[in-house]
N, C-alpha and C positions, 0 to 999 in steps of 0.2 A: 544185670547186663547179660544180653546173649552171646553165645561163643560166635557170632558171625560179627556182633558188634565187638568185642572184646579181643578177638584178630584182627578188624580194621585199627583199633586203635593200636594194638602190640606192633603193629606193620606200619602204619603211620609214625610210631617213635623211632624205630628200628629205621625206618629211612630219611627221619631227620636226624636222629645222631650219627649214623653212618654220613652222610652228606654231608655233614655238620664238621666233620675230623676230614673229611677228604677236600673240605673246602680251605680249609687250612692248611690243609699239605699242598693245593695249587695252589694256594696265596703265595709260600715262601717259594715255588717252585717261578716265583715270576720274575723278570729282571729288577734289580736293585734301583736303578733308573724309572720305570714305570711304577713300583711299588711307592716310591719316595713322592710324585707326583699323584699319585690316588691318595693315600698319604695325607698332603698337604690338602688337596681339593675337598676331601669324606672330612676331616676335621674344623677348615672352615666354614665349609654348610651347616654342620650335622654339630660340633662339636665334642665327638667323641671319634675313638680310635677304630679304624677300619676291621682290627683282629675281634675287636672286643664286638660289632656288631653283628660278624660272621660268626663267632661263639655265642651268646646269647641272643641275637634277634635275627637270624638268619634271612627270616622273612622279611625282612627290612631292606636287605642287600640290593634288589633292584632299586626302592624307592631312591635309595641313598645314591649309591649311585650315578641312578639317572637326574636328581639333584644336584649333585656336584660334576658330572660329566658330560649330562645332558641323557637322551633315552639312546641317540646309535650308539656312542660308547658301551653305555649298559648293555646294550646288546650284544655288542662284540665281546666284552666280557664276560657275559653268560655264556655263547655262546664259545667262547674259548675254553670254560670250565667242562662244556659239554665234551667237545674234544679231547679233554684233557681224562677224561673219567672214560671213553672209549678207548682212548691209549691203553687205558690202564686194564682194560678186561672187563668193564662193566657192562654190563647191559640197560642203556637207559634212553632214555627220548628225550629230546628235546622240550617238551613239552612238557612232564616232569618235572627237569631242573628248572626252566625258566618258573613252576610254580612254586616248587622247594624257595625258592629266590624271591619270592612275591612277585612277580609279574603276573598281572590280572589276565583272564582272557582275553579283554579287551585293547588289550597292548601287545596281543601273541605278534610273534616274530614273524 
C-alpha cells in the first residue's frame, strides 16, 4: 500500500469514527419528544434501533431516515447535524456530512 493511499484510508477512518461519536452526542443533544418520534418511525421501517445504526452503519443514516421520514426531513436532519458540528468548532461542509450520512450525489441538498 502507498503512504498517499495509506493516509487516505487512516483519514477516511479517523473521520468516520470521529463523526461517528459526534453523531451520537447530537442524537442525545436532541429533544426527548422528536427523539421518541424518530425512535418509533427508524424502528418501524428499518426494524432496528436508531443508536445502534448511527454506531455501526452510519452510512445508512440517510437511507433510513429518509425511509421513515421521508427525504425533506432527512435533510433537515442532516442538515441540523451539520449545524450542530459548526457550533461545536469544527470545520466541515455540508457536503461531507451529508456523504459521511450516505446521501448520494444525486440527492445533494
Amino acid at each position: 500500500m502507498t503512504y498517499t493511499k495509506k493516509f487516505k484510508t487512516l483519514h477516511h477512518h479517523t473521520i468516520v469514527s470521529t463523526y461517528s461519536n459526534e453523531l451520537l452526542e447530537f442524537w442525545e443533544s436532541l429533544p426527548t419528544s422528536l427523539k421518541a418520534l424518530i425512535r418509533y418511525r427508524v424502528a418501524r421501517i428499518s426494524g432496528r434501533e436508531v443508536e445502534e445504526i448511527m454506531r455501526y452503519s452510519p452510512h445508512r443514516v440517510y437511507k433510513v431516515l429518509s425511509d421513515a421520514l421521508g427525504g425533506h426531513n432527512a435533510d433537515l436532519i442532516i442538515y441540523m447535524f451539520y449545524k450542530w458540528l459548526l457550533k461545536r468548532g469544527r470545520r466541515v461542509n455540508l457536503g461531507e456530512v451529508s456523504k459521511f450520512l450516505g446521501k448520494t450525489e444525486s440527492e445533494a441538498i
